[in-house]
C-alpha positions as a Markdown table, in Angstrom:
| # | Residue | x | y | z |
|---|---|---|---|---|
| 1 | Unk | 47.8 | 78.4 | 187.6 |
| 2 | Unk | 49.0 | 76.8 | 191.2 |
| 3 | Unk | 52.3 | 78.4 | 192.6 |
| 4 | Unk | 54.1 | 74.7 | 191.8 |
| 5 | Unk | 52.8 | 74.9 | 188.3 |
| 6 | Unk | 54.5 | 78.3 | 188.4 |
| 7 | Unk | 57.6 | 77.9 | 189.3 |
| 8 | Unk | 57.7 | 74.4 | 187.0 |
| 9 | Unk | 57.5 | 76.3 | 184.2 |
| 10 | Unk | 59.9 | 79.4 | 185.5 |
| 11 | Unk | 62.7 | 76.6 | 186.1 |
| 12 | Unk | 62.1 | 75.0 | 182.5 |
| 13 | Unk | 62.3 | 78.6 | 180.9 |
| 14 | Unk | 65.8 | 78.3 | 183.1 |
| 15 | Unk | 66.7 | 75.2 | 181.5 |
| 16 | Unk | 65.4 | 75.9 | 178.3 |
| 17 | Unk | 67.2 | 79.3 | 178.2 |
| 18 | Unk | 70.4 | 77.3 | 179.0 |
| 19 | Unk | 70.2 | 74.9 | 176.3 |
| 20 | Unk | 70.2 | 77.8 | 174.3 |
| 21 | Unk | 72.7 | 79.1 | 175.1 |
| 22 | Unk | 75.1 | 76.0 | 175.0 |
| 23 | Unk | 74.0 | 75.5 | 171.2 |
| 24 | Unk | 75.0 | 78.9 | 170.7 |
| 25 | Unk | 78.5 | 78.3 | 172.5 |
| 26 | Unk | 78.6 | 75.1 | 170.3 |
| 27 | Unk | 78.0 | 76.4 | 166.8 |
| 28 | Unk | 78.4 | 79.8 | 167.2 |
| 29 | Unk | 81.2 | 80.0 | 165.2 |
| 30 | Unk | 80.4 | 77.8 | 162.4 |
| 31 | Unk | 76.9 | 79.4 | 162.2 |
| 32 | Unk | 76.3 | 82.8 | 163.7 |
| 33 | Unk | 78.4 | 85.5 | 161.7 |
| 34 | Unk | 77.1 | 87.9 | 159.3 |
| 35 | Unk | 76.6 | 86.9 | 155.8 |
| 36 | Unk | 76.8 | 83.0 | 157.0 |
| 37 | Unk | 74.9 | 80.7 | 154.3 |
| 38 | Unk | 73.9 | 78.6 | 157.8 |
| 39 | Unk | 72.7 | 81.6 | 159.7 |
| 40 | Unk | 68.6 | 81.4 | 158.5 |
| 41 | Unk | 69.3 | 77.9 | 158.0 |
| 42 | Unk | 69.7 | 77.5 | 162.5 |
| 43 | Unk | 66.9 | 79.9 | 162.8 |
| 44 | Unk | 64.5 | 77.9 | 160.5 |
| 45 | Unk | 65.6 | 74.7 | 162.9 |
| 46 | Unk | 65.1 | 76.0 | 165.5 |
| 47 | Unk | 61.2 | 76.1 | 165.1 |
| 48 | Unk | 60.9 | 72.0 | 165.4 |
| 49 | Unk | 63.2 | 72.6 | 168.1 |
| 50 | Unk | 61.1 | 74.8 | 170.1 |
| 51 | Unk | 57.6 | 72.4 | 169.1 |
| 52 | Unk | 60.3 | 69.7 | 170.8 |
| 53 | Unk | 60.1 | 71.9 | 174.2 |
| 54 | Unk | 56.3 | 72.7 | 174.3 |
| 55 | Unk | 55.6 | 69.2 | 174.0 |
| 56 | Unk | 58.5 | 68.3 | 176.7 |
| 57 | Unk | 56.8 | 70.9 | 179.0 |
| 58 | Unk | 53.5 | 70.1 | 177.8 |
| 59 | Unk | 54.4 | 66.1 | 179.2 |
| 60 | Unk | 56.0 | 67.7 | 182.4 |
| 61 | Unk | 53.4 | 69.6 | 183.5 |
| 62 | Unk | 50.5 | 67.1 | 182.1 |
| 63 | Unk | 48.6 | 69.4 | 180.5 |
| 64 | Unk | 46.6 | 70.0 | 176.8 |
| 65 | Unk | 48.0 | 71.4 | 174.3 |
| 66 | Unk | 45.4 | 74.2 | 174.5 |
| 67 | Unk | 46.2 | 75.1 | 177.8 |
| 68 | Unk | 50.0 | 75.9 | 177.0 |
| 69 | Unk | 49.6 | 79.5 | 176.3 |
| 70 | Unk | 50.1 | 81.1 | 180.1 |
| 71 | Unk | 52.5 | 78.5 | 181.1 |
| 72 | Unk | 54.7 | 79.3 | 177.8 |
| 73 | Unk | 54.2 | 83.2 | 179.0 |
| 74 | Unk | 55.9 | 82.1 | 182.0 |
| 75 | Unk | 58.9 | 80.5 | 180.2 |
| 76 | Unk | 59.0 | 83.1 | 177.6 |
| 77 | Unk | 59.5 | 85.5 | 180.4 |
| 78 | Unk | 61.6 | 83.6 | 182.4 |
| 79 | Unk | 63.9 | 83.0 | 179.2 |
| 80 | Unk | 64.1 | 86.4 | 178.1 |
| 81 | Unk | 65.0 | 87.9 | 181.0 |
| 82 | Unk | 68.1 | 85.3 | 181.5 |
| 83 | Unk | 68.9 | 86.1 | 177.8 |
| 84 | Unk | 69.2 | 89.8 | 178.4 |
| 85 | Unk | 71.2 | 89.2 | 182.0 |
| 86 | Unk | 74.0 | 86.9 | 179.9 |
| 87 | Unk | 74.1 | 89.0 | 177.2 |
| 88 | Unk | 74.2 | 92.2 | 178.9 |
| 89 | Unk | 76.8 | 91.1 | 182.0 |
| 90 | Unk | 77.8 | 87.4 | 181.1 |
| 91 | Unk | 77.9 | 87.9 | 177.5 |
| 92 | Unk | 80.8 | 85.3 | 177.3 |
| 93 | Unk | 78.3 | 82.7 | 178.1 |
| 94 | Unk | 77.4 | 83.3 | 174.5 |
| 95 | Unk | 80.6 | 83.5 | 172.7 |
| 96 | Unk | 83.7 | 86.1 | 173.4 |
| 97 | Unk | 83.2 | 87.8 | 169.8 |
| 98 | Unk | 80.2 | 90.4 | 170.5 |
| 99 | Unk | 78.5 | 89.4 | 166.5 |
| 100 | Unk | 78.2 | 85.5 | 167.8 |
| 101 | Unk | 76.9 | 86.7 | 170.9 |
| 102 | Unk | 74.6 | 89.0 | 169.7 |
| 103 | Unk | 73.2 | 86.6 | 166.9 |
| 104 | Unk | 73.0 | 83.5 | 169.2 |
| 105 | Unk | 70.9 | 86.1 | 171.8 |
| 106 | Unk | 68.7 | 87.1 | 168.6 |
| 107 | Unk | 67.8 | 83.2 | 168.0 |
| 108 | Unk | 67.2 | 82.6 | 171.8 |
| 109 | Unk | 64.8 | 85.4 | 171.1 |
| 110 | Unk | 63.2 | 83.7 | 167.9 |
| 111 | Unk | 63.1 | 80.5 | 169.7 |
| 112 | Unk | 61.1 | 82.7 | 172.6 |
| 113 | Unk | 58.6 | 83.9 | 169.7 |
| 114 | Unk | 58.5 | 80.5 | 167.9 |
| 115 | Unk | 56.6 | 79.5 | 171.3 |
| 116 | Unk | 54.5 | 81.6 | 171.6 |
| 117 | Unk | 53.6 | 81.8 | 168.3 |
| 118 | Unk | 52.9 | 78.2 | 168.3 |
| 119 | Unk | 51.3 | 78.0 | 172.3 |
| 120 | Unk | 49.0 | 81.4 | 171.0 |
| 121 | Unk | 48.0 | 78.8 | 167.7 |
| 122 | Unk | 47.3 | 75.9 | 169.7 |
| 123 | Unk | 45.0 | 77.6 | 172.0 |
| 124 | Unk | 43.3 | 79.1 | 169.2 |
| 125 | Unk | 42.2 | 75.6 | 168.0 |
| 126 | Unk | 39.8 | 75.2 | 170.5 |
| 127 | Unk | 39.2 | 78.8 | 171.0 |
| 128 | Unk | 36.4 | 81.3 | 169.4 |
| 129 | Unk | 38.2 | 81.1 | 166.2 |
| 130 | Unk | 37.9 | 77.7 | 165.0 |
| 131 | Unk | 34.5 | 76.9 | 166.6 |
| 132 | Unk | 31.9 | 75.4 | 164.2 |
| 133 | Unk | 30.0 | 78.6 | 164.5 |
| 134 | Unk | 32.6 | 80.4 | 163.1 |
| 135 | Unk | 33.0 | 78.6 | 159.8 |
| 136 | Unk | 29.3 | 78.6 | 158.9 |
C-alpha cells in the first residue's frame, strides 16, 4: 500500500473514530446505560453502519472489495488508538458519566470488529476458501 493510500485510510479511521464518538455524545443517554432495552439494539445497528463506512472508504480509495482488508487494519488501528486516548484523558468527549462513556467506547470497539470482521469476509470470497477447488 502507497504512503498516500496510507495515510487516506489513517485520516478516515480519524474521522470514522469521530463520528463515533459524536453518536455516542448524541444518544448516550437515551441508549448507553446498564440494563437499557436499546443498548444491543445500537450495537446490532451499528453493523449496517460500519458496511456504510467500508463501502464509503472502499469508493474513496477506489478499490475492490477484496482488497479492503489491510486498509481496514489501518483504520482499525488508527480508530482504536483514538478511542483509548479520549477515553483514557478526554473521556468527556464521550459523555461526563464514566458508564456512557465506557459503553459508547465498547461500541466504537464493536464497530472496530464489525470491520474487520466484514473486510477479513470479503477478502475471503476470492481467497483460498471459496475457490472452486475447494468446494469439489
Amino acid at each position: 500500500m502507497s504512503l498516500s493510500k496510507t495515510m487516506l485510510f489513517i485520516i478516515l479511521g480519524i474521522l470514522f473514530w469521530f463520528t463515533g464518538a459524536m453518536l455516542v455524545s448524541i444518544i448516550g443517554e437515551k441508549a448507553l446505560t446498564d440494563g437499557n432495552a436499546y443498548l444491543p439494539i445500537v450495537f446490532f445497528a451499528l453493523i449496517p453502519i460500519t458496511l456504510v463506512f467500508l463501502v464509503i472508504s472502499k469508493h474513496i480509495a477506489q478499490l475492490q472489495y477484496s482488497e479492503m482488508l489491510k486498509p481496514t487494519v489501518v483504520m482499525t488501528i488508527t480508530a482504536t488508538f483514538f478511542d483509548a486516548i479520549a477515553f483514557t484523558w478526554f473521556r468527556g468527549i464521550y459523555h461526563e458519566s464514566f458508564e456512557i462513556a465506557m459503553h459508547g467506547a465498547a461500541l466504537i470497539l464493536w464497530g472496530a470488529g464489525m470491520g474487520l470482521l466484514m473486510a477479513y469476509v470479503l477478502e475471503l470470497r476470492n481467497g483460498f476458501f471459496f475457490t472452486k477447488k475447494c468446494n469439489q
